[in-house]
N, C-alpha and C positions, 0 to 999 in steps of 0.2 A: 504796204510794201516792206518784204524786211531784208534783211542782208544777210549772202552766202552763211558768214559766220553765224549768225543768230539760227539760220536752219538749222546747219552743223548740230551745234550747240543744244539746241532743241531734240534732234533726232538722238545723239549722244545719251541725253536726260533720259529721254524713253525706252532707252533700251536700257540703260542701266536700269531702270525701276523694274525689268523685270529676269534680273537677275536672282538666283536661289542663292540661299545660305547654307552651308553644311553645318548639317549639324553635330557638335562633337558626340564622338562612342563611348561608352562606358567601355569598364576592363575585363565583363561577360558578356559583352557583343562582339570584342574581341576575339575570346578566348572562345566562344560559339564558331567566329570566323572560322577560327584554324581547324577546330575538328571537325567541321563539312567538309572543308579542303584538304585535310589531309583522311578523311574516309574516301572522298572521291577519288582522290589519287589511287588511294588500293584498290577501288571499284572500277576503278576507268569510267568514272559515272557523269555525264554532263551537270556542269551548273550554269546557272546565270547569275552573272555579276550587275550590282548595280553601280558608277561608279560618280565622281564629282570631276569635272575638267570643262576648265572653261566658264563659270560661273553657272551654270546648269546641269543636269543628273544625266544622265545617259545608262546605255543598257546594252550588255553584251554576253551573247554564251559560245560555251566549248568548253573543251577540256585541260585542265591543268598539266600543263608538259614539265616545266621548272619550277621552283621556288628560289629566288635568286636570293640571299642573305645581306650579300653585299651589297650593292646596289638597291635591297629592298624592293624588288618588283617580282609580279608574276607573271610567267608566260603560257598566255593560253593559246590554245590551236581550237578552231573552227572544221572538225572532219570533213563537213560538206560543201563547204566554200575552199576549203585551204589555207583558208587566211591564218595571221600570227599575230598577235596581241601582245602589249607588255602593257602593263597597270603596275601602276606603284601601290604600295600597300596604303600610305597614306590616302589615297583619294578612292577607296572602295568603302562604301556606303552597305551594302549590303550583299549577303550570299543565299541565293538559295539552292537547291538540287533539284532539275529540273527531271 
């Protein structure tokens, strides 16, 4: 028999263990980021983002509409959905050009 808390507690544990780590970019993962993104931009060309939120990776595409400087985020648009995105620049993991 064990107590609410100890469940809690238990369940807590297990989810934390499987949490991902981001792993730090060098400053040619970087510098690779921006000229897919900003070739696509002049292209109007879909990419796919990979990005880190939440302690887990996640994955989204569409189009780059802004590059916001200040605030540091991008705003993507989904043409076929509609939808509207904003990623911060820090928790984008990976670009590709789909």
């Amino acid at each position: 028999m064990m107590l609410p808390e100890h469940v809690k507690l238990l369940r807590d544990w297990s989810e934390a263990d499987a949490y991902q780590e981001k792993p730090e970019l060098d400053e040619q993962q970087l510098e690779q980021f921006n000229e897919t993104i900003c070739r696509a931009m002049e292209e109007h060309a879909e990419l796919i983002f990979t990005y880190y939120k939440d302690h887990f990776f996640h994955t989204c595409s569409g189009y780059v509409h802004y590059i916001d400087p200040t605030l540091h985020m991008l705003r993507i648009v989904d043409e076929q959905t509609g939808s509207r995105q904003q990623l911060p620049f820090h928790s984008i993991f990976d670009v590709k050009q789909k």
